[in-house]
Structures are given as C-alpha cells and as structure tokens.
C-alpha positions as CSV (number, residue, x, y, z in Angstrom):
1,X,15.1,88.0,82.6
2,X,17.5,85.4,81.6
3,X,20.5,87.6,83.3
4,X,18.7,87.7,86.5
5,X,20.5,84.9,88.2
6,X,24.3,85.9,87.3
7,X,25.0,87.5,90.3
8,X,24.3,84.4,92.2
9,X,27.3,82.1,93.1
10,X,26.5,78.7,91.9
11,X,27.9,75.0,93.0
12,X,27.2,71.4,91.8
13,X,28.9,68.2,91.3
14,X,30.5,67.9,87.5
15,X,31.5,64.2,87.8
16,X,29.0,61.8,87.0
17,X,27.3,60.0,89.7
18,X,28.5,56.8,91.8
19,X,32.5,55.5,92.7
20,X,35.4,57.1,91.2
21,X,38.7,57.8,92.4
22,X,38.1,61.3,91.6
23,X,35.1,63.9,92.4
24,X,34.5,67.5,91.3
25,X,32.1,70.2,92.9
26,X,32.3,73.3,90.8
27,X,31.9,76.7,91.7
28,X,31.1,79.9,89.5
29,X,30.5,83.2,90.5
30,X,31.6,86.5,92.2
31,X,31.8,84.9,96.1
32,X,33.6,81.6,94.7
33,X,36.9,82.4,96.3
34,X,35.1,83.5,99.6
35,X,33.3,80.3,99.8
36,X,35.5,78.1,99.0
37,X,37.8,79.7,102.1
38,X,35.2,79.5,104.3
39,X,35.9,75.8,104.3
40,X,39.2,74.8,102.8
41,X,42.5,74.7,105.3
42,X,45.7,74.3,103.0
43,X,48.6,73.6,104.2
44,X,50.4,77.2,103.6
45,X,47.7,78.6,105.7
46,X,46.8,80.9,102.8
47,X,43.3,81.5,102.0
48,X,41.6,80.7,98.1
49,X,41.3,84.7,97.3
50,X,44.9,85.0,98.1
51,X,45.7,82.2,95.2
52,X,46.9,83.0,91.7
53,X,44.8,82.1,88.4
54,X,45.2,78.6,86.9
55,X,47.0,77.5,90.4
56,X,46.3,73.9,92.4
57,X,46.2,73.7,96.3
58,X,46.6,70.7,98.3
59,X,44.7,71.1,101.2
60,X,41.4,69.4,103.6
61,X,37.8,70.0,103.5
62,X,36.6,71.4,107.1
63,X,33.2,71.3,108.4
64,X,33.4,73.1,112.0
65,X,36.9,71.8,112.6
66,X,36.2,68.1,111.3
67,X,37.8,67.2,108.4
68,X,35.4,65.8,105.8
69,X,38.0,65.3,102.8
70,X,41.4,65.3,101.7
71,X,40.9,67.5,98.2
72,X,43.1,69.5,95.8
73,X,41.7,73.1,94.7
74,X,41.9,74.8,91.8
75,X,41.7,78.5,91.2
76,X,40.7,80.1,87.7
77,X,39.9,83.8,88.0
78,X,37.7,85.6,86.2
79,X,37.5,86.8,83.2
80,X,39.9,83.8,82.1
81,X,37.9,81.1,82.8
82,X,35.2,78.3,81.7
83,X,32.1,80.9,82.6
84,X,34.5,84.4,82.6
85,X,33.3,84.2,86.3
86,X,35.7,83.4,88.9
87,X,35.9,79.7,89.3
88,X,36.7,77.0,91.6
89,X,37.1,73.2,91.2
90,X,37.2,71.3,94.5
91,X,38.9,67.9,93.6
92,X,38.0,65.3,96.0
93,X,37.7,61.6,96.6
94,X,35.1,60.6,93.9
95,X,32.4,58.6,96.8
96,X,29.0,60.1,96.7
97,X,29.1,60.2,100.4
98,X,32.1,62.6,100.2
99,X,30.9,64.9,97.1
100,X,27.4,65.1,98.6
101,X,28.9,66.6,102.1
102,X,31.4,69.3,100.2
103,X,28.4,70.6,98.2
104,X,26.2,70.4,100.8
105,X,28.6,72.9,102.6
106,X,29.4,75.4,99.6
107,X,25.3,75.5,99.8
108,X,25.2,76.1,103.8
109,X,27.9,79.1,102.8
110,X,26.2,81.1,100.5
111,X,26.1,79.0,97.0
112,X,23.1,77.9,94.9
113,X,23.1,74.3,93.2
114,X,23.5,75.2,89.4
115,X,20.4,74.5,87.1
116,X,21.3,71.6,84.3
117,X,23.7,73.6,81.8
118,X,24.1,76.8,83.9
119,X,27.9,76.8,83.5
120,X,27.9,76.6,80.4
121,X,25.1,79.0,79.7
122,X,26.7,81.7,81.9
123,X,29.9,81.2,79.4
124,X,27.4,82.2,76.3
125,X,25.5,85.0,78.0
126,X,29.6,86.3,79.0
127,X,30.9,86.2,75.7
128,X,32.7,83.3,76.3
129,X,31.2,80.9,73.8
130,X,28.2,81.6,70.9
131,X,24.9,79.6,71.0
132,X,26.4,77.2,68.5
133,X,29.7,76.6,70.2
134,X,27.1,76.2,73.6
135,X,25.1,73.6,72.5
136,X,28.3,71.8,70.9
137,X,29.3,71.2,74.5
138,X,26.7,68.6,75.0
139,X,26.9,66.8,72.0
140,X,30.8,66.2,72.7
141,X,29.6,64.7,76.2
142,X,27.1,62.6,74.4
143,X,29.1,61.2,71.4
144,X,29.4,57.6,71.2
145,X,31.5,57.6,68.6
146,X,34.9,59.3,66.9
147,X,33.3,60.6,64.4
148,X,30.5,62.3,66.4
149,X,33.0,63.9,68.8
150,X,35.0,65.1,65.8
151,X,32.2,67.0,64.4
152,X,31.1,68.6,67.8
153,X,35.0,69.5,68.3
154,X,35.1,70.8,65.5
155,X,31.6,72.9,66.3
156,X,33.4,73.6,69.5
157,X,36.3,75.7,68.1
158,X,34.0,78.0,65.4
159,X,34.1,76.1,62.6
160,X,30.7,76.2,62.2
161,X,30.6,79.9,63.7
162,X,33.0,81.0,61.0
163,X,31.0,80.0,58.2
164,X,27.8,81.3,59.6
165,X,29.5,84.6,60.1
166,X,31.0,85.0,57.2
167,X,27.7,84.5,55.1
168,X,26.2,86.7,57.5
169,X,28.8,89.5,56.6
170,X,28.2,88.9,52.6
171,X,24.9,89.1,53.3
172,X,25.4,92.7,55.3
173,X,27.3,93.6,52.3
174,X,24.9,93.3,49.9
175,X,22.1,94.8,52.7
176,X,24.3,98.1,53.0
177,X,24.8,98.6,48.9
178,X,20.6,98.0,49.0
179,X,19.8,100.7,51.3
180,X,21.9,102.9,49.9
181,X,20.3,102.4,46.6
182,X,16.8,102.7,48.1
183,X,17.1,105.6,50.4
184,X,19.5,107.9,47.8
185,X,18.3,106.9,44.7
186,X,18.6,110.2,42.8
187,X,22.2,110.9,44.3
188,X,23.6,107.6,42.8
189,X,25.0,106.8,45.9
190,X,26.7,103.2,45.5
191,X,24.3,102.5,42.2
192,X,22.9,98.8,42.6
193,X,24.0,96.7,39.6
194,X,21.2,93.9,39.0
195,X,23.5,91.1,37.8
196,X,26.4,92.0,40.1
197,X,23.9,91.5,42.9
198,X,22.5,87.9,41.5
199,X,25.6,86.9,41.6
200,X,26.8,88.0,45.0
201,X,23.5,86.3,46.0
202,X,23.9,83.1,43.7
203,X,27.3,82.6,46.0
204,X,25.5,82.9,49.2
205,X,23.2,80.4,47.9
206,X,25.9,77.8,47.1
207,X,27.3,78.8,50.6
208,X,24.5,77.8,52.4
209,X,23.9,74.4,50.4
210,X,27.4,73.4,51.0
211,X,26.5,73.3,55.1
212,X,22.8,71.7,54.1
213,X,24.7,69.2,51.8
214,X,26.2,67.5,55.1
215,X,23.1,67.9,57.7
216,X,21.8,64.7,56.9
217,X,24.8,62.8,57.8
218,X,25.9,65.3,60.4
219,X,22.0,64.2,61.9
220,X,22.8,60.6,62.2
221,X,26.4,60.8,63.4
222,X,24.9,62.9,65.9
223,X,22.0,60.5,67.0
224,X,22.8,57.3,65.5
225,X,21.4,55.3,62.6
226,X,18.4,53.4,63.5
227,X,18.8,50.3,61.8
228,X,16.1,47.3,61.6
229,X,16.8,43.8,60.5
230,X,13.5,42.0,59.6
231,X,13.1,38.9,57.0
232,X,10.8,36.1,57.5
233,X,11.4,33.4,59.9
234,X,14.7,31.4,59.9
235,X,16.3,33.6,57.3
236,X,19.8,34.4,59.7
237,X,18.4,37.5,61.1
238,X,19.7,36.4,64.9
239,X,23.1,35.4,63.1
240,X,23.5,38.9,61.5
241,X,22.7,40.5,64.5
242,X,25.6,38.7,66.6
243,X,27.9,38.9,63.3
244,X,27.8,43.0,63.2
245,X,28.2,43.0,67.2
246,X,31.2,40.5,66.7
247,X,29.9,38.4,70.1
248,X,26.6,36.1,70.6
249,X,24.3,38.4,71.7
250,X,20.9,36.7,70.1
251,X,20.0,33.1,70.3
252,X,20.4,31.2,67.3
253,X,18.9,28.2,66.5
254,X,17.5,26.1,63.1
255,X,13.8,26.5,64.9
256,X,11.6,29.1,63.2
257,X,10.4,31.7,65.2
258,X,13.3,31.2,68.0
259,X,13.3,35.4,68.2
260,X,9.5,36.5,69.7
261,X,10.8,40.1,70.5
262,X,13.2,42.5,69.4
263,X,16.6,43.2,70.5
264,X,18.3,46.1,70.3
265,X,21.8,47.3,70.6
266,X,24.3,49.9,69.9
267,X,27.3,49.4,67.6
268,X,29.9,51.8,66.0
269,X,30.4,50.5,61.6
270,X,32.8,52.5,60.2
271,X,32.8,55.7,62.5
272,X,29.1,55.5,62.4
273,X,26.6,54.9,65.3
274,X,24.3,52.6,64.6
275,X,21.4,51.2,67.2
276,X,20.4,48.0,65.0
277,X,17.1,46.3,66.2
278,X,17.0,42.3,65.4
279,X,13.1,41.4,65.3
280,X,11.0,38.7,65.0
281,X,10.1,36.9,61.8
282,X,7.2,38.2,59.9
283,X,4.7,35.6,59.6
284,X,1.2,34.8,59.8
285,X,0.4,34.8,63.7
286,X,-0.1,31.2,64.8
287,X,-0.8,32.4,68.5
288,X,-1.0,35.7,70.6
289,X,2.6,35.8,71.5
290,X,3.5,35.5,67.9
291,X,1.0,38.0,67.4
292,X,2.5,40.4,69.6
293,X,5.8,39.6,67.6
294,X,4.8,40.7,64.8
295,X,3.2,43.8,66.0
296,X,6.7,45.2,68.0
297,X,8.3,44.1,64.4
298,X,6.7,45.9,62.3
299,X,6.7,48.7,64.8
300,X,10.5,49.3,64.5
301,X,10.4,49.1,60.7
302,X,7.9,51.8,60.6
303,X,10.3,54.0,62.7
304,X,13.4,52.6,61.0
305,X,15.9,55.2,59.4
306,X,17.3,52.0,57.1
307,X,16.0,48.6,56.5
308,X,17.9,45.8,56.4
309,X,15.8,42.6,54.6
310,X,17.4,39.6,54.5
311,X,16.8,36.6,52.1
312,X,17.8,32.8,52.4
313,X,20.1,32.5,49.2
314,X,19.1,28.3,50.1
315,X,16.0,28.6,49.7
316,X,14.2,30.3,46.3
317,X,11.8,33.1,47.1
318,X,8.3,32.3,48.3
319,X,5.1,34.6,48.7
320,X,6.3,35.7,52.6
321,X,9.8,37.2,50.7
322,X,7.4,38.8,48.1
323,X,4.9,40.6,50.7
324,X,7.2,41.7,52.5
325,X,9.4,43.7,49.6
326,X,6.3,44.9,48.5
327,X,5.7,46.1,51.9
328,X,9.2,47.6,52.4
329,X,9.0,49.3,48.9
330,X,8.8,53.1,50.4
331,X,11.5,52.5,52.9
332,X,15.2,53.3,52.7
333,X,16.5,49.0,52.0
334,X,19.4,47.2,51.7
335,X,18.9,43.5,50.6
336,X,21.0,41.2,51.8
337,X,21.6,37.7,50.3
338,X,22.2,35.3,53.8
339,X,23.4,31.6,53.6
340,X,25.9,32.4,50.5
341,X,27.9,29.1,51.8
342,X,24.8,26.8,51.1
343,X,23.7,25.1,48.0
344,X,22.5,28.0,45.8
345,X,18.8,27.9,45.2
346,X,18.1,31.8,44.6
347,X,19.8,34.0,42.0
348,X,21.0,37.9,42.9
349,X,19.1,39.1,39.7
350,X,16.3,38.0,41.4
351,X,16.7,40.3,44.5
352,X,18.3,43.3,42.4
353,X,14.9,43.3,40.2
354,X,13.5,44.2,43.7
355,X,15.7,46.1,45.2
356,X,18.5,48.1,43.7
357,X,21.1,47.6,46.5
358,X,21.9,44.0,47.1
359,X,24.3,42.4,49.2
360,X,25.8,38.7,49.6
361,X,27.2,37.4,52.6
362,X,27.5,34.6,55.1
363,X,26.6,35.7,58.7
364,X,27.6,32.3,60.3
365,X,31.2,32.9,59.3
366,X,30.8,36.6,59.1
367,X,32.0,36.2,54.8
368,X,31.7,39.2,53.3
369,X,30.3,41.2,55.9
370,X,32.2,44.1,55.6
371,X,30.0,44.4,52.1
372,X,27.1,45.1,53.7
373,X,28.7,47.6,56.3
374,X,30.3,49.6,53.1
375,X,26.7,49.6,52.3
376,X,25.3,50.9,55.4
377,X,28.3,53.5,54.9
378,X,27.7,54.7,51.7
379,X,23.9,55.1,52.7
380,X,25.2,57.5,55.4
381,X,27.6,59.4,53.6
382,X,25.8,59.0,49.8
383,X,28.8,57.3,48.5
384,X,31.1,61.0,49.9
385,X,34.2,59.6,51.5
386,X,34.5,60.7,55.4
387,X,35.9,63.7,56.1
388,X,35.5,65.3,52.5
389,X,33.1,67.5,54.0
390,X,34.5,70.5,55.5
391,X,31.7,71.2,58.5
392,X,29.0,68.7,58.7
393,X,25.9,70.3,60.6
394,X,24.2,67.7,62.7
395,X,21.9,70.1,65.1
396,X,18.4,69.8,63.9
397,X,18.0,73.6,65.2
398,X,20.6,74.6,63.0
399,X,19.6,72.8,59.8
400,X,16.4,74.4,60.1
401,X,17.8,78.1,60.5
402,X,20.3,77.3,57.7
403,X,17.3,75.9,55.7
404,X,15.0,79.2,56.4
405,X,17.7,81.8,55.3
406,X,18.6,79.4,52.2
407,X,14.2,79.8,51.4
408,X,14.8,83.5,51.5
409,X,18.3,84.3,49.9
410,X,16.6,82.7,46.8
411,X,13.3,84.5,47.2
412,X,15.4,87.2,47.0
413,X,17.1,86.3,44.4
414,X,13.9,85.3,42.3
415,X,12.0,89.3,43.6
416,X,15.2,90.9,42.2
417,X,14.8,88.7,38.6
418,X,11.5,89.9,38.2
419,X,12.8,93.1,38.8
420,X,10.2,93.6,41.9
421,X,10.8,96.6,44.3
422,X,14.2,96.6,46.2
423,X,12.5,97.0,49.0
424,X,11.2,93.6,49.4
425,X,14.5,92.1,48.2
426,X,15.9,93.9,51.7
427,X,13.4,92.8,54.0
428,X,13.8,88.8,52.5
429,X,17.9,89.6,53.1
430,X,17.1,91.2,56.8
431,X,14.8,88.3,57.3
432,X,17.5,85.8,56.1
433,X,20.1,87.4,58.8
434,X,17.8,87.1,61.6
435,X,17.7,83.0,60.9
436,X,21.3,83.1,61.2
437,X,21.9,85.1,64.1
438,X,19.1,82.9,66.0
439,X,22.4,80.1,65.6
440,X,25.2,82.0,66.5
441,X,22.3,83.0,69.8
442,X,23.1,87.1,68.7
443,X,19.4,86.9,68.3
444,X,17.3,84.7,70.5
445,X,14.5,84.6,73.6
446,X,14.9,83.1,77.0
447,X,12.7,80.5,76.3
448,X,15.3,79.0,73.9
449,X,17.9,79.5,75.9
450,X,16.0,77.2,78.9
451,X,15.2,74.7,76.2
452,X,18.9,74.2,75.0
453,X,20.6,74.5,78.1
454,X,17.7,72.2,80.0
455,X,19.3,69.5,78.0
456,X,22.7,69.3,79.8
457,X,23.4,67.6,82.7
458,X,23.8,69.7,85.9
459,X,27.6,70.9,86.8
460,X,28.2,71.5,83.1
C-alpha cells in the first residue's frame, strides 16, 4: 500500500515560500529526465537524459517557445541520489510568480506535486535512509538552535542507528543461544549458562539506559524549554523578561500591574531553546481585566516545563509571596532574588527554606544574570556538562520504543532469575527487538509512515 505511488514522477517547490534570489522545483522519479527536457533549452542543445550524474546546466525555461525563466539544472541519477530515484533540481529565480509557472509545467508534462515529506519518504522506503535517520531530516529544518541541529546531525549520520543496531544484534545473540537451548535440549547444543546470560542481559540493560539517560534533555533541545516568569505585582518580572532577551521587549514601569497579559518569546541560553512567557502579577482581581490576568497567568504556569518565581529582595516577604510558593510547591522552580542593588530588606535563607534553588541578581543592570541562566542550564542538563553525552535521543517516538524494550529486557532478566521457562524469556527478548526495529522503520505500518512523514513540509 505504501509503495503504491513510487512509480509516479513527483515535483514541488523545496524553497520556502515568498522572494528569494533563488527557487528550487524538485523532481524525483523514473520520467524526471524526460520531463524536465520537455521544457528546458540549454545552450549545448543537448537534452537532460543526455546529462551526466552530479552535472549543472545553464539553460531557459520554455513554455510553447516563450521563455518563462532563466534557470540552472541539475542532474543526479539514480541510484546515487537524495530519493535513489533519478532526480532533478530546476534552479530558478526565487519569485513565486516564476516557481509557480515551472511547477505548473512539470505537472502539465506528466509530474504529480509531492505529498509533504514524499522525498524523503521515498529515500527510507529505497534504502536510502532508516526511519530514524528520516525523521531526523525534519528536526534539522526545524532547529532553532546549535545545539538542536547538532543532535539531529548527529541522528542524521547513524549515530543513533548504530547504537540501536548494535543492541539489537546482542539481543539476536542471546535469542539464537535461547532457541538452540530450547529446541535441542537433550543434544546440548550451545548449553545456556544462567549467569552468563544475566549478564549478557544486565549489559543490554545499561545499554539502553545510557540512550534513556539523555531523552529528557534531548526532548527540550528538540522542542524548547517552556519557561514562565510569574511573582506578584511589581516584583521585576517585565525587567527579567527584557534582561534575558538583552532588548526592551516588555514595558516597564514602577506601577503595579503595568503587565495585564502574557508575553511570550523565543530565546537561545546557553545552547538551549527556551520560549519564556512574562505574565501578569498574581493578585487578588480588582476588576475583570485583572481577572482575566490572572486566569492566562496561571494558565501558563500550569503548562510550564520550569518556573521561574521572582521575589523583591527590597521588600520582606508578605502573604502574596507565601501563597504563591505554596502554590508553586509541585512544580519544577527556580527562585530568584530581584532588586539585589536595593536596600536589603529580605534574607536568601529565607527563600532557600522554600525553595532549594535560589538565585540573586539585578535585572535592571542585568548583575548576575548569567547565575540564573547556569541555573536554567543545569536544570536541562541535571548539572551533566554539554556534550558529555554521546547520543542524546530527543524523538518522543523513540524514547518510548527505547523505554518498551528496556520494560522487557529486564522482565526477561527477572523470568530467567526465577528460573521461569525459557520460553517466556524468548518471547520478552523477541518482543524487545520488535520495539526496536519499529525505530530503525525495519518493522512498521503505513499508517506511521503517513503520520511521520505528514509532518514535513512539501518538496522535502
């Protein structure tokens, strides 16, 4: 079902939409050349079939003898190429106008506009690239940040895929010494040593926690921290804000209650994406407006990833300061001391009997705010220095395979303690296997397929 559509030749446009100097309409497929000569006119007189692999032709656009571009064309031949298909790039002037005619004539000449992802989905059902490696392709167009591209580069290139293969292939290992054992008992044949095999199994274990270990920051450099900055009124959250964004973003002024809805924004700290949502003071509503306030306020800290509440270090703390830690007290915080360059009235002690992580700073002058974005680092990274981990796994797909075939290595594990039928410590290994083919897409459906690739953006 899913390989019904590969014999079709299929076009879009692979540069985002609106001006640009340069435009791309991307053809895969088994009539590419053919198309593509049915309307370009090079200058050698030579025709696209007649062009070698990885070769660039300058030549015009032709629609019935008018010329409807000036374009270069590039040639990749199959099976050495993006989708092992034959390819063909048409490099144009990057207008819609201009992009929206050349497409519009690769469809007249026998092409089908791509579905979102379909390149790239014809690459993994060809061999080209595995499921993982696939769906690493969107993330590097969506990263905001270095460190998000780094990890879906290095997801890209197998790095990822070699680890899940090669705990795949202890895992076969142990599977073949198993059903030896079970379907020759009597003969001996490859006689299954309990302890040998815990062991074996106890190392597939610490394999599989060692990609787990990194998920949760793989997650957010993936999709960003969501950070909220809440206090009650006239406490420097508006100040913070525009401090961590390094320009004046929110309006600042001595007035309580100047902020009656939240802003949000995102910022890179440290390598880390962060969308950081200012909001109003928490108060008791004086009017509806405030009212509504309030509500989007505490809305945003009940979806908050990390909680940033901020304390005047002028003033001493008050009732307000008091319900709101108490309110905050399930939630991932970091208290933060504001207004360190006034007159002292409230003690750290204070705040760290609260709250264990506590941070002073100033945001008018921006002192010490690099504390407080070590803070938001180490809450990331759980005090693990960047780039100590190996692979970090940020696909929420993948954690959860990784997480299933983790659940039944140690079943196994625990079935073979208790010295339980071998059987059953097979079928928990065959079971774990499965979870970890479903990344590496040797094991999948087509509606997974349509829900990954539905994701991209159409001409990737």
């Amino acid at each position: 079902m899913w390989k019904d559509n590969l014999q079709d030749t299929i076009a879009a446009i692979s540069t985002p939409l609106g001006e640009g100097g340069i435009g791309i309409v991307r053809l895969s497929g088994q009539k590419a050349l053919a198309i593509a000569g049915k309307i370009f006119a090079g200058l050698d007189k030579k025709r696209p079939v007649q062009f070698k692999s990885y070769s660039m032709h300058y030549g015009k656009i032709v629609d019935e003898h008018k010329i409807v571009d000036e374009v270069i064309l590039t040639v990749m031949r199959s099976p050495r190429s993006y989708t092992r298909q034959d390819v063909v790039e048409i490099n144009c002037h990057g207008g819609m106008l201009s992009l929206q005619r050349i497409l519009g004539l690769v469809l007249k000449h026998g092409c089908r506009l791509a579905t979102p992802g379909e390149f790239t989905k014809r690459a993994f059902i060809n061999g080209r690239l595995d499921l993982a490696q696939a769906e690493a392709v969107i993330d590097i167009i969506r990263a905001k940040t270095e460190s998000a591209l780094k990890i879906s580069l290095e997801q890209l290139t197998g790095s990822l895929s070699g680890s899940i293969n090669k705990i795949r292939r202890s895992i076969l290992d142990i599977l073949v010494v198993l059903e030896a054992g079970i379907d020759f008992p009597e003969e001996g044949v490859m006689a299954i040593d309990p302890p040998v095999l815990s062991r074996s199994l106890a190392g597939i274990d610490k394999q599989l926690n060692a990609l787990l270990s990194g998920a949760a920051g793989g997650r957010i450099l993936r999709e960003g921290l969501h950070v909220v900055i809440c206090g009650k009124p006239n406490v420097g959250k508006s100040s913070l804000l525009n401090a961590l964004l390094k320009k004046e973003r929110a309006i600042v002024t001595p007035v309580a209650g100047t902020t009656r809805d939240t802003l949000e924004e995102l910022i890179e700290i440290k390598g880390i994406p962060v969308r950081i949502v200012d909001t109003a003071g928490i108060l008791a509503p004086r009017n509806l407006i405030e009212k509504k306030a309030v509500k989007r306020s505490r809305h945003q800290i009940n979806l908050a990833d990390l909680v940033i509440l901020l304390f005047d270090a002028s003033r001493p703390l008050d009732q307000q300061d008091l319900t709101l830690a108490r309110e905050l007290k399930n939630k991932n915080v970091i208290a933060v001391i504001n207004k360190i360059d006034l007159k002292r009235r409230l003690k750290k002690e204070r705040i760290r009997s609260l709250f264990p992580e506590a941070v002073e700073l100033a945001a008018k002058s921006g002192k010490n705010l690099h504390s407080l974005e070590d803070a938001i680092y180490d809450f990331v990274y759980q005090g693990k220095a960047l780039g100590r981990e190996s692979i970090l796994v940020s696909n929420l797909r993948h954690i959860e395979a990784l997480s299933s075939a983790q659940k039944l290595v140690r079943q196994a594990r625990t079935l073979l303690a208790d010295k339980l039928p071998l059987e059953l410590v097979n079928q928990n290994l065959k079971d774990a296997c499965v979870y970890l083919d479903q990344i590496l897409g040797k094991n999948f459906s087509a509606d997974l397929l349509d829900k990954i690739f539905e994701e991209f953006c159409i001409g990737k």
